[in-house]
C-alpha positions as CSV (number, residue, x, y, z in Angstrom):
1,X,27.0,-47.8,-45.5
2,X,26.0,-50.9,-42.7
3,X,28.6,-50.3,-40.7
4,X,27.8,-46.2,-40.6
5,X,24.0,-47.1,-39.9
6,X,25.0,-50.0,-37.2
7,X,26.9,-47.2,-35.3
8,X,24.3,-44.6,-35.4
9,X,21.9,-47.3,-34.3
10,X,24.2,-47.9,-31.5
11,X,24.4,-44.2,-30.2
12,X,20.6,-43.6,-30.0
13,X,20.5,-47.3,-28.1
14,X,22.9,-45.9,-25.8
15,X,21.0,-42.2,-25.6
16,X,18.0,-44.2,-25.4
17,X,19.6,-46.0,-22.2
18,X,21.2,-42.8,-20.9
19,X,17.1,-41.4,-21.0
20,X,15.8,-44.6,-18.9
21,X,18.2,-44.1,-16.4
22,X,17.8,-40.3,-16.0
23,X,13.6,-40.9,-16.1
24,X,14.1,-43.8,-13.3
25,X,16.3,-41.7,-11.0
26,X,13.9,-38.7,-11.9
27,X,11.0,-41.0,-10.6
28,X,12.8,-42.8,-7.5
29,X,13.8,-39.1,-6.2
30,X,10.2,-38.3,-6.0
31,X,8.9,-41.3,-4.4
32,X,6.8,-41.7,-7.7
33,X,7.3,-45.8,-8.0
34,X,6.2,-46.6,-4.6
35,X,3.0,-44.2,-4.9
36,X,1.7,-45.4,-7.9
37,X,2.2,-49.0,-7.0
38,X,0.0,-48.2,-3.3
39,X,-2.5,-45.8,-5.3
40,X,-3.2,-48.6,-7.9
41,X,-3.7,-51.5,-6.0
42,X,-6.3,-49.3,-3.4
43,X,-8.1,-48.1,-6.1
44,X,-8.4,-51.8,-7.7
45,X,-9.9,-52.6,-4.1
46,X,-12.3,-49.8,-3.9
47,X,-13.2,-49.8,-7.9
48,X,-14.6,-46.5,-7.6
49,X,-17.4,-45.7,-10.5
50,X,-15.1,-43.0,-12.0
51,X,-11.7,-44.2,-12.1
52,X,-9.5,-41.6,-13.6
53,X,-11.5,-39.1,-10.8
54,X,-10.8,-40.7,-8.0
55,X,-6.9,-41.3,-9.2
56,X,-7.0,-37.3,-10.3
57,X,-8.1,-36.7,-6.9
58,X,-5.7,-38.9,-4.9
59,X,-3.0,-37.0,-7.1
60,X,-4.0,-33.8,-6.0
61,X,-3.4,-34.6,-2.6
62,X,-0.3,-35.5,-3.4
63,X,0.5,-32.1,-5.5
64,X,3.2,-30.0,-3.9
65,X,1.2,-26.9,-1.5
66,X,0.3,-23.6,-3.7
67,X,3.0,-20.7,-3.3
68,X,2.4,-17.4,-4.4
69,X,3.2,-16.3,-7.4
70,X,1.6,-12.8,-7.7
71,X,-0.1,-10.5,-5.8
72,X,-2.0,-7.5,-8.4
73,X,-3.1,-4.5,-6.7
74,X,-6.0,-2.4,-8.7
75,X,-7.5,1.5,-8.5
76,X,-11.1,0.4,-7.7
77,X,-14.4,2.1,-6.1
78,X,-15.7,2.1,-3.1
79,X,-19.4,2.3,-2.0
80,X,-19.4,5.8,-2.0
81,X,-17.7,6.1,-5.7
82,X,-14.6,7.2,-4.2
83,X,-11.3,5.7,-5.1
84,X,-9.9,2.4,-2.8
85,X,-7.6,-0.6,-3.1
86,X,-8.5,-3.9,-4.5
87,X,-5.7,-6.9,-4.0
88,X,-5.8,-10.1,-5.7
89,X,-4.0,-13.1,-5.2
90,X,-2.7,-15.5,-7.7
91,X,-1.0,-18.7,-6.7
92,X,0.9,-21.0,-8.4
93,X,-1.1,-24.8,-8.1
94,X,-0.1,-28.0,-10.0
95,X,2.2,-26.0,-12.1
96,X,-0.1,-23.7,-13.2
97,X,-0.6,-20.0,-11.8
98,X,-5.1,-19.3,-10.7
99,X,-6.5,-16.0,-9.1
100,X,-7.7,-17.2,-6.1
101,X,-9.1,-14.3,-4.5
102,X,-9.7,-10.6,-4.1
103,X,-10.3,-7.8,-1.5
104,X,-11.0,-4.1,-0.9
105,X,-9.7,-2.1,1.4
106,X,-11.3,0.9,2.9
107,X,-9.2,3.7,3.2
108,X,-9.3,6.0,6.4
109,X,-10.3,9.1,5.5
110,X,-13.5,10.0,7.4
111,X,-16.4,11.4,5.0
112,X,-17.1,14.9,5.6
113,X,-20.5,16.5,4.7
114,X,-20.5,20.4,3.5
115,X,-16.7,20.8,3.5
116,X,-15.0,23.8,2.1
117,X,-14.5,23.4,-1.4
118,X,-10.7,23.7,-1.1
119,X,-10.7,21.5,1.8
120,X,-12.4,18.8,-0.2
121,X,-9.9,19.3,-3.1
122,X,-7.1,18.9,-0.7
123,X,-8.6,15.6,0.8
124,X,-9.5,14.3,-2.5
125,X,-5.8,14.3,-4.0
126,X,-4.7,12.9,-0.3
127,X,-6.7,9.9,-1.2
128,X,-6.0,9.3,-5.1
129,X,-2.4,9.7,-4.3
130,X,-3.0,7.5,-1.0
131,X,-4.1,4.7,-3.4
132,X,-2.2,5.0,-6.1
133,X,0.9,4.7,-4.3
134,X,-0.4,1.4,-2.6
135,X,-0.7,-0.1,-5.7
136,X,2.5,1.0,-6.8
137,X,3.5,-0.5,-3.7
138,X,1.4,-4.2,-4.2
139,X,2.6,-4.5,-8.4
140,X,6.2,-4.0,-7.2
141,X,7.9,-4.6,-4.1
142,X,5.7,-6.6,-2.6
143,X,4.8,-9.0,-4.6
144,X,8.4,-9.6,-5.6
145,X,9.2,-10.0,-1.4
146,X,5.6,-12.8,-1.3
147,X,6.5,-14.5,-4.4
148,X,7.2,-18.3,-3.4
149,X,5.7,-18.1,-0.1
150,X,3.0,-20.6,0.7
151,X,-0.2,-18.4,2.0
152,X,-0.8,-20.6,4.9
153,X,2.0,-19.1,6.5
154,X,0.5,-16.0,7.9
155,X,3.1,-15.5,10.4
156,X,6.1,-14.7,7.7
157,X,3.6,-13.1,5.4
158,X,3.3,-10.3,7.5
159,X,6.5,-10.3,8.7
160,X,7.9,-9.1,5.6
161,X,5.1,-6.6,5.0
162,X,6.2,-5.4,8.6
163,X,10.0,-5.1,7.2
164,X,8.6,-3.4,4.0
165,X,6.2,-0.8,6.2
166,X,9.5,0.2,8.3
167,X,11.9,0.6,5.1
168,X,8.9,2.5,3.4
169,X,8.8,4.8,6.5
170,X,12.2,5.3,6.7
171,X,12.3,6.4,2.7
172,X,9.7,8.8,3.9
173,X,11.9,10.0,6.8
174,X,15.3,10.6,4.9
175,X,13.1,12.1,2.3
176,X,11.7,15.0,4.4
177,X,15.0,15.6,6.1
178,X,16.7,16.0,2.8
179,X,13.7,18.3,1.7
180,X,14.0,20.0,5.0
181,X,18.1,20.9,5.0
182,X,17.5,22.2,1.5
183,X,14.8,24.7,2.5
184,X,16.9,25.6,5.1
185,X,19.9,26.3,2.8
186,X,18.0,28.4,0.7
187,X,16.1,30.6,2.9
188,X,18.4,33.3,4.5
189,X,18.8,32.9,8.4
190,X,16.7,35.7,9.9
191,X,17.9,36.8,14.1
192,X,15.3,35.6,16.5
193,X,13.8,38.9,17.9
194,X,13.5,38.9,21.6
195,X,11.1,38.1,23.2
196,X,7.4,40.7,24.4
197,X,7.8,41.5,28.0
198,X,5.0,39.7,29.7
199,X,1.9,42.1,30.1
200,X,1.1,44.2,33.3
201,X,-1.1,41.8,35.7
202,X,-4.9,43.2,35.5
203,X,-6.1,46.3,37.5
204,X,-7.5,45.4,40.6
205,X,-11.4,46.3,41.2
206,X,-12.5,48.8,43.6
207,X,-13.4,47.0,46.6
208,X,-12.1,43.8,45.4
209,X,-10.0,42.0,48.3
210,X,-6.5,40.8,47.4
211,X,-6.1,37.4,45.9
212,X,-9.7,36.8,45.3
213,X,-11.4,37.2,41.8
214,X,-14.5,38.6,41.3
215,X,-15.7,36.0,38.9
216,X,-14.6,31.8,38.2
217,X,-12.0,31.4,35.6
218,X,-12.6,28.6,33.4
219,X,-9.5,26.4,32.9
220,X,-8.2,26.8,29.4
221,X,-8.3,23.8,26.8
222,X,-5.6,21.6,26.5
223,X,-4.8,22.0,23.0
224,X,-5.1,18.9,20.2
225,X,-2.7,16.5,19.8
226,X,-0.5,16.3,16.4
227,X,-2.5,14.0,14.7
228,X,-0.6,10.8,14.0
229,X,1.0,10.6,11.1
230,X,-0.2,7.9,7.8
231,X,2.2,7.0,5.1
232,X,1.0,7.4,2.1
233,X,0.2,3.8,0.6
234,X,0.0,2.2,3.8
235,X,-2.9,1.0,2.7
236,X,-1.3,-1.5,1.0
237,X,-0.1,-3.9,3.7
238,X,-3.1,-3.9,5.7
239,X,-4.8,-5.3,2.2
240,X,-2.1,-7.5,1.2
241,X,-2.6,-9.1,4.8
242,X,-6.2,-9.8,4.0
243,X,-6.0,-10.7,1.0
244,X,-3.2,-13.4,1.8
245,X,-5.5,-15.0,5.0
246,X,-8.0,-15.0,2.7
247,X,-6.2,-17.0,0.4
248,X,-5.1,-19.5,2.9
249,X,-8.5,-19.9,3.8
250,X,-10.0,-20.8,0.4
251,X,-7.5,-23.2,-0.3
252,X,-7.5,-24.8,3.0
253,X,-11.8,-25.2,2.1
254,X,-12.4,-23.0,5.2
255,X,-14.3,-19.7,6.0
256,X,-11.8,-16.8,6.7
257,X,-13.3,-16.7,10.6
258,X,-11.8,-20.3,11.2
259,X,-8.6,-19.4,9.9
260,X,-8.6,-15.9,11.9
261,X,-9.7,-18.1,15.4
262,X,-6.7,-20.0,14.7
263,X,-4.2,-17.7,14.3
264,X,-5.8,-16.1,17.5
265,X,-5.6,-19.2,19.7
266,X,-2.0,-20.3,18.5
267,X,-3.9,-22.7,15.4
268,X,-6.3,-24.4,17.7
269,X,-9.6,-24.2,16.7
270,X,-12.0,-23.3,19.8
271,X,-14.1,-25.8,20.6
272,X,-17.3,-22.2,20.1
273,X,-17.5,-18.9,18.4
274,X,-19.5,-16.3,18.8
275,X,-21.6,-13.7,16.6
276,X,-20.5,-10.1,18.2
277,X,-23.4,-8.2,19.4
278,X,-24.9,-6.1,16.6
279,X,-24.3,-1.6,17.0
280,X,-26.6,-1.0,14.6
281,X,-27.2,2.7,13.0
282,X,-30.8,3.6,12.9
283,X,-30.9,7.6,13.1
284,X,-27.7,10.3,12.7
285,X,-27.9,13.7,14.1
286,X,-24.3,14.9,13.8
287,X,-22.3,18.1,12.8
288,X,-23.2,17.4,9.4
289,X,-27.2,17.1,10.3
290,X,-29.6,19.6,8.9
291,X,-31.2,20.6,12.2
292,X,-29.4,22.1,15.7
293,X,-28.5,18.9,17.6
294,X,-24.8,18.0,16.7
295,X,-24.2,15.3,19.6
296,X,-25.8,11.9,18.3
297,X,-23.6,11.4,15.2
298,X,-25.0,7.6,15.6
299,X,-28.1,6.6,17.6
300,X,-27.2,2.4,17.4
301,X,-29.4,0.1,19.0
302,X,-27.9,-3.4,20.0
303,X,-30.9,-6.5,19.6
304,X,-30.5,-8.5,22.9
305,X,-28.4,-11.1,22.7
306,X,-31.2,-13.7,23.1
307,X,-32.3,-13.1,19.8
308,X,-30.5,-14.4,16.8
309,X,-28.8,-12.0,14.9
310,X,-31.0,-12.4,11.9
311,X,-34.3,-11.9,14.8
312,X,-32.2,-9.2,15.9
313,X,-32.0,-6.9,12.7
314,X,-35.3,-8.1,11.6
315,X,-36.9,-6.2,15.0
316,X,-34.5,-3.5,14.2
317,X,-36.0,-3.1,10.7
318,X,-39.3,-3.1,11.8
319,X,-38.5,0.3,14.1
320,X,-36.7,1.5,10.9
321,X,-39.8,1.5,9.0
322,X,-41.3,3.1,11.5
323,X,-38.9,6.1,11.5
324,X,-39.1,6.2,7.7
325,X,-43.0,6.4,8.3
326,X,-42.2,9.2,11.1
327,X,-40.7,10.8,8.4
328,X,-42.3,11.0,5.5
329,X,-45.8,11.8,7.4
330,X,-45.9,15.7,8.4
331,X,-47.2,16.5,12.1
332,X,-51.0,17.1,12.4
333,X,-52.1,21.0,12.8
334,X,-52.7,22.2,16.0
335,X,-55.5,25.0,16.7
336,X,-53.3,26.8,19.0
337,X,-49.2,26.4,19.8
338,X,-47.3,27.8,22.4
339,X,-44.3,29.7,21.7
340,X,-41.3,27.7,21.8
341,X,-37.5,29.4,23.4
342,X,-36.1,28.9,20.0
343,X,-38.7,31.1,18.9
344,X,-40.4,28.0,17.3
345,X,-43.4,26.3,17.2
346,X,-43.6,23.6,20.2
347,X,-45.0,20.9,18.7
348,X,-45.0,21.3,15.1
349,X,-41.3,21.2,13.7
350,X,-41.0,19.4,10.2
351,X,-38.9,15.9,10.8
352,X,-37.1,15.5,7.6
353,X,-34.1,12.7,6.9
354,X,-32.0,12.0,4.3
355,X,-30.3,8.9,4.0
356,X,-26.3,9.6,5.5
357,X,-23.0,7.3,4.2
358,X,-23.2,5.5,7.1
359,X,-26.9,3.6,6.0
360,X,-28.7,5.2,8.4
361,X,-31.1,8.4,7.7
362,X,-29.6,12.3,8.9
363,X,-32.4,13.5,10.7
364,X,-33.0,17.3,12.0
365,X,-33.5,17.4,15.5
366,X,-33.3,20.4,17.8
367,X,-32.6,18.8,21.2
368,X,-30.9,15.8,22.5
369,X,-34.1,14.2,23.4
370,X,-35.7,14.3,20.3
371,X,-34.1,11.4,18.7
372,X,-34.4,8.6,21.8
373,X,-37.6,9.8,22.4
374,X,-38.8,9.0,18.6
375,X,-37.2,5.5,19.1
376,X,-38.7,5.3,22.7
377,X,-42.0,6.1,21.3
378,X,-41.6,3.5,18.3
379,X,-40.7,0.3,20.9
380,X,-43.8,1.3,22.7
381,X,-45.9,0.6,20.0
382,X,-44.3,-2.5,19.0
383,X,-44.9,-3.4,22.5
384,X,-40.6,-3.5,22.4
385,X,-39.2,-3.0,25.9
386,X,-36.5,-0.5,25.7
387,X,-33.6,-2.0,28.1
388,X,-35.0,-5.5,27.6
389,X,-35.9,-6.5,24.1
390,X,-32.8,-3.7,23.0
391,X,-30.4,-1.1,24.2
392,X,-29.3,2.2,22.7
393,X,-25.4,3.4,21.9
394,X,-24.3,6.9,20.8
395,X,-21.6,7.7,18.6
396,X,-21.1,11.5,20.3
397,X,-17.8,12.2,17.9
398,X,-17.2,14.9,20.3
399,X,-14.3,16.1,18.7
400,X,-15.9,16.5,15.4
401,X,-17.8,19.2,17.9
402,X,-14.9,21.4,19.7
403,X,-15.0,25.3,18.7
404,X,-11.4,26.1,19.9
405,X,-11.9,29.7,19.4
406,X,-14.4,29.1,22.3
407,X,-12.8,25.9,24.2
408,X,-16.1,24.1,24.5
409,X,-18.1,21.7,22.7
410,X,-20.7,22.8,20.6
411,X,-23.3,19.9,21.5
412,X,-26.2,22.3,19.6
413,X,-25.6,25.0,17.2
414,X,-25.3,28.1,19.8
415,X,-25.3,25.9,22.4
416,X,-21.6,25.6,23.8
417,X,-19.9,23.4,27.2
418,X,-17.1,23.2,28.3
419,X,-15.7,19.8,29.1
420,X,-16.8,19.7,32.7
421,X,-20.5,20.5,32.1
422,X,-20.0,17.6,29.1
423,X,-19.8,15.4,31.7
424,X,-22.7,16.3,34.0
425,X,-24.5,16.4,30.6
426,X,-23.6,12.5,29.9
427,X,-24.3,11.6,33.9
428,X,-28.3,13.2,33.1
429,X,-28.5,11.9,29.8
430,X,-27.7,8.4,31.0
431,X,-30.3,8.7,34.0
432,X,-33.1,10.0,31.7
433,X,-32.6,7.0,29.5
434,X,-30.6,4.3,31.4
435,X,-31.6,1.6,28.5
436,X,-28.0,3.8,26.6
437,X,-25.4,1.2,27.5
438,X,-22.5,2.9,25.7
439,X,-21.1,6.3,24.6
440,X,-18.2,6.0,22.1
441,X,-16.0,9.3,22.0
442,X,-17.6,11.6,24.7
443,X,-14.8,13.9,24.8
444,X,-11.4,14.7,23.0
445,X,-8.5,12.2,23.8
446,X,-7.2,15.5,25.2
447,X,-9.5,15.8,28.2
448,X,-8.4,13.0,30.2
449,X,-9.6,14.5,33.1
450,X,-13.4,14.4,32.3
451,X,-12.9,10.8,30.7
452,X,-11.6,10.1,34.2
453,X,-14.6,11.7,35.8
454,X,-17.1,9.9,33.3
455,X,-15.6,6.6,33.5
456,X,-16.0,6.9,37.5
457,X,-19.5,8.3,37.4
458,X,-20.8,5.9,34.5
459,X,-18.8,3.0,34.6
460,X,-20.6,0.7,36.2
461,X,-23.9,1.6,33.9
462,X,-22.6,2.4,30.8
463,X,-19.5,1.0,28.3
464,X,-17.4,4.4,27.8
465,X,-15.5,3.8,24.4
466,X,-12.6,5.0,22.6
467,X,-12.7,5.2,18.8
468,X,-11.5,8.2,17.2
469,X,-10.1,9.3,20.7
470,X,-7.6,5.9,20.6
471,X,-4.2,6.0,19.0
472,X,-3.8,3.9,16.0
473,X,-3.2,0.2,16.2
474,X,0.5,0.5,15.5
475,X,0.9,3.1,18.2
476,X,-0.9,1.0,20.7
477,X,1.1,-2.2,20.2
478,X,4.1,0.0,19.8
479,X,3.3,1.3,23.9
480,X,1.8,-1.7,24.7
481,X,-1.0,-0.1,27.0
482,X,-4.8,1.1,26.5
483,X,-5.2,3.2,29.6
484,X,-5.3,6.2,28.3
485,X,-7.7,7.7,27.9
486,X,-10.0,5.7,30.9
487,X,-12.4,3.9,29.1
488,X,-14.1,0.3,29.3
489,X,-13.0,-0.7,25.9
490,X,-11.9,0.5,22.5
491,X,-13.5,0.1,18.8
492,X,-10.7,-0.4,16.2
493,X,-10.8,-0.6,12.8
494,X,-8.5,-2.9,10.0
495,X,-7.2,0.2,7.9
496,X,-3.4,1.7,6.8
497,X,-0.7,-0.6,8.0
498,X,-2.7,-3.2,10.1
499,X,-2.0,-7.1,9.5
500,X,-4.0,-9.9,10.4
501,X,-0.9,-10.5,13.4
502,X,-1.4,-6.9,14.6
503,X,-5.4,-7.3,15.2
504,X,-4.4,-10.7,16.5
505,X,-2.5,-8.6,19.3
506,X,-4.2,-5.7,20.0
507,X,-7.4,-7.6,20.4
508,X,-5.4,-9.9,22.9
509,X,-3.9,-6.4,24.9
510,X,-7.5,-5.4,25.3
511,X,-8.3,-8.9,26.3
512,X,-5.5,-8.6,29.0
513,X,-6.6,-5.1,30.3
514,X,-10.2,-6.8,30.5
515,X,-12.0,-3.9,27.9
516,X,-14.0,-4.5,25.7
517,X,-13.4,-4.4,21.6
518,X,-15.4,-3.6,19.3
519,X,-14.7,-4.3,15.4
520,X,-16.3,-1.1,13.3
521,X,-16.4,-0.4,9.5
522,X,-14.8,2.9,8.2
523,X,-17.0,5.7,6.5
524,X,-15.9,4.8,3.2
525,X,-17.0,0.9,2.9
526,X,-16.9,-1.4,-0.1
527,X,-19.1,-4.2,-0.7
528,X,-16.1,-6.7,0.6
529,X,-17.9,-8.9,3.5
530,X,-14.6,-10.1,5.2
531,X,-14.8,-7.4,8.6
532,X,-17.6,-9.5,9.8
533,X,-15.3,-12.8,9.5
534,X,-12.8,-10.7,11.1
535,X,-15.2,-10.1,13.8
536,X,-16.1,-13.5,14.7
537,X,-12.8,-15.0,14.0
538,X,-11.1,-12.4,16.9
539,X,-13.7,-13.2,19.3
540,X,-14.7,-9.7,20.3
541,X,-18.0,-8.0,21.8
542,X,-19.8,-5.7,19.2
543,X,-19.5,-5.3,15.6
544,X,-20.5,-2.2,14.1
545,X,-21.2,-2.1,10.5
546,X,-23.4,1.2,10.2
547,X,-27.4,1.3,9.2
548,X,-29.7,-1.7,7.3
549,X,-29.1,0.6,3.9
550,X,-26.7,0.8,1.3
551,X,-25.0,-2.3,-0.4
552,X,-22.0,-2.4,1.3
553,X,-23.4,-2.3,4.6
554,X,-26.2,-4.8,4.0
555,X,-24.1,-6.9,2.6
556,X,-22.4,-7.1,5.9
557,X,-25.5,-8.0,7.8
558,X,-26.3,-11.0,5.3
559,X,-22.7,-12.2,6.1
560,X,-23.3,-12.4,9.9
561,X,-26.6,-13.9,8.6
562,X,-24.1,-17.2,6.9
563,X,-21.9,-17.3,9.7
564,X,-24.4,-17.8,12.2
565,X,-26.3,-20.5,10.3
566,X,-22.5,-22.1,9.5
567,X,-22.2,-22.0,13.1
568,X,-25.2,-23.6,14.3
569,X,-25.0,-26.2,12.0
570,X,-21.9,-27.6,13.1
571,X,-22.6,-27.0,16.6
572,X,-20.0,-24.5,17.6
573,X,-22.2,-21.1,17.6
574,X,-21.5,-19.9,21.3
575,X,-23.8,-17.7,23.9
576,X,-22.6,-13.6,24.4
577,X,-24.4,-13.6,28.1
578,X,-25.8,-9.9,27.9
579,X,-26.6,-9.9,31.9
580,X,-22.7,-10.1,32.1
581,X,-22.3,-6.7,29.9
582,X,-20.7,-4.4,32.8
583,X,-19.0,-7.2,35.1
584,X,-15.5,-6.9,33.7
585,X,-14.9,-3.7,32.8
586,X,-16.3,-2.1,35.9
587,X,-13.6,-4.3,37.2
């Protein structure tokens, strides 16, 4: 029996041994020795108050970087109560996984008011399927391609969600042609008829000369483009992109603007930063607008850039109030009234507003003046210099407004021109009220030609921007070039497909091609904050975020709000110089 236990006393000796050395080759690989040794005898120098905090923190800086280890992507709402994308981050940090952060996405469908019902129906599945395929997309292949990458790297990140996007798009590709080669073996091939003879040229009028016309032909419209094409789910990697910089940024303790200048200027932090200048939405009178005028989908005034941004809104408020007064109080009676050409009363038409998706009220108005003559009126009595103290921006949506059964634009309802008279409408417009310092979408993308005749009349006045009329993002870096149609800048938006590296470059092309960019919200916004850290981060001109109602846009506001104070605290909040508005892009 002593000899049995003497043996097994020898075997766990030697196991015991065989554990030491494994445990002191474990530690010597990682350095652990040497650390402890260092970290023990500074903290016996410092002899800090707490001293298992101060060794918990010195151990944290010594923790291996956090890696993602899941990305979750959820159905959620969106400030309209319509369905969106929510992505959220979880990384794995001192062996343990933590949710570090969340975003929404808007989608980008535009909100249309009074839509067929069919229509509506139609868009309504678009977008639930839109979403739920993105986060199909997020809880499956993508999170398995991020998993193990450290969210710092942006670069990678969105290199793989670049590789996904293609494979995903050519699924979709292989998909249709398969669809489309079994539609075609199933329908029975039909012999192309031949084609009408062309029609008999017109009979000439008595005493008409020949070759000359009795009357001016207008030049027919160019047709619309295809619309570009969006995958559904794209969604997804624009979010993911976010979500990851995001990430990077909460973990590195910075705000998400810091981390966007950086990956703009190569990761070197410029030495200032500056707050965009505010388009804000104070009055819409759209398609969708109760009364005649369809032109003014946004009336935006811009706060001169002298003023802080909170002094800025703050005015802007107090001329909102004033609206909402305008409003709500019904015009005196009159003892007699002249007839009006819309068979009207001149002088006593009913202002009423609602308040539109965008934040700002719908008003009906009858005439293009009405609106910028109510705001006109409003500075005056705030003793507000219009041109000085604040400019105006409209938001025409002009192709929200084409009647192709007519070929023109129908700027009020029974009111119709064609492209050519849109522009000597613009060239008045901006005389009567020179304090308008920018028209975003005047015309179609189509009409080049009267962009090109706009841009040369108004250039040098007034910033002529692209927004709906611009291809997408991905189509613009995909040409690499901005010049159509002639404008003085572009608004883009971070929707579908778009990475953080993709607004990186496209705001550096428009930077190149000296325009001017401006950062908008979509229709459909959520109460996520991080466009305006977008914004600052990419260094370009405006922002527009919509009116000074509804959550998710005044949640915005308060976010340029923080920044700003951020900035001026450390002493790195820069100076937009507003004299310098026209000097480049008239260039």
């Amino acid at each position: 029996m002593g000899e049995e236990g003497g043996g097994r006393s020898c075997g766990t000796t030697r196991e015991l041994q065989k554990l030491k050395q494994q445990a002191l080759e474990y530690y010597r690989e990682n350095d652990v020795p040497r650390r402890l040794e260092e970290l023990l005898n500074a903290t016996f120098y410092l002899q800090p108050a707490d001293v298992y905090g101060h060794l918990a923190n010195c151990f944290t800086k010594l923790a291996k970087p956090p890696i993602i280890c899941k990305v979750v992507g959820k159905n959620v709402l969106d400030g309209l109560g319509l369905p969106t994308l929510q992505v959220e981050i979880f990384c794995t940090i001192q062996n343990f996984p933590k949710n570090i952060c969340s975003v929404v996405m808007a989608t980008h469908f535009e909100v249309r008011e009074n839509m067929v019902q069919e229509l509506a129906e139609a868009e309504e599945a678009e977008r639930f399927e839109a979403v739920s395929t993105a986060v199909q997309w997020v809880n499956g292949n993508i999170t398995q391609e991020l998993r193990g990458l450290e969210p710092s790297n942006q670069a990678e990140v969105d290199q793989l969600l670049r590789t996904f996007f293609e494979s995903k798009v050519q699924e979709d590709k292989e998909r249709k042609e398969l669809e489309k080669n079994l539609e075609d073996s199933t329908v029975p091939t039909l012999l192309t008829p031949p084609p009408p003879p062309p029609p008999p040229p017109p009979a000439k009028k008595k005493g008409q000369k020949q070759g000359v016309t009795d009357s001016v032909t207008e030049k027919p419209i160019i047709p619309p483009e295809p619309v570009e094409p969006v995958l559904c789910g794209s969604m997804a990697v624009g979010a993911v992109s976010l979500a990851v910089a995001k990430t990077s940024a909460l973990l590195s303790n910075n705000p998400l603007y810091f981390n966007i200048a950086s990956l703009k200027h190569h990761q070197e932090q410029p030495a200032k930063l500056t707050i965009p200048l505010l388009m804000v939405s104070l009055v819409s009178c759209g398609k969708s607008s109760p009364g005649k005028l369809n032109l003014m989908k946004e009336v935006m005034c811009i706060p001169h850039s002298g003023l802080s941004a909170k002094q800025g809104v703050e005015m802007l408020m107090e001329i909102q109030k004033q609206i909402n007064r305008t409003i709500d109080t019904p015009p005196p009676p009159k003892a007699e009234t002249k007839k009006g050409h819309n068979g009207g009363k001149r002088g006593q038409q009913l202002v009423t507003g609602k308040m539109s998706h965008l934040g700002c009220l719908t008003i009906a108005y009858d005439t293009i003046e009405q609106p910028l003559l109510l705001i006109q009126g409003i500075c005056a009595n705030l003793e507000l210099e219009m041109g000085t103290n604040l400019h105006l921006a409209i938001n025409c949506a002009a192709h929200e407004l084409m009647d192709y059964s007519k070929g023109k634009y129908e700027v009020m309802t029974g009111t119709y021109k064609n492209a050519a008279e849109m522009v000597d409408l613009y060239v008045d417009l901006i005389n009567k009220f020179p304090s308008i310092i920018a028209l975003i979408d005047p015309f179609r993308k189509e009409d080049t030609e009267q962009w090109d005749s706009l841009y040369n009349a108004l250039g040098s006045r007034c910033y002529i921007m692209a927004g709906s009329a611009s291809k997408s993002i991905s189509k613009l870096l995909e040409e690499g070039n901005i010049s159509a149609p002639k404008c003085s800048g572009l608004v883009i938006k971070h929707t579908n497909q778009t990475t953080m590296s993709d607004l990186v470059e496209v705001t550096n092309l428009i930077d190149s091609a000296k325009h001017i960019a401006v950062l908008g919200s979509t229709d459909g916004e959520s109460s996520d904050d991080s466009l305006v850290d977008l914004a600052v981060g990419l260094g370009v001109r405006f922002i527009k975020l919509g009116g000074l109602s509804r959550g998710e846009r005044v949640t915005k506001y308060n976010r340029v709000f923080t920044i700003e104070e951020e900035l001026v605290q450390h002493g790195t909040l820069g100076m937009c110089c507003f004299l310098a508005l026209f000097s480049l892009s008239h260039e």
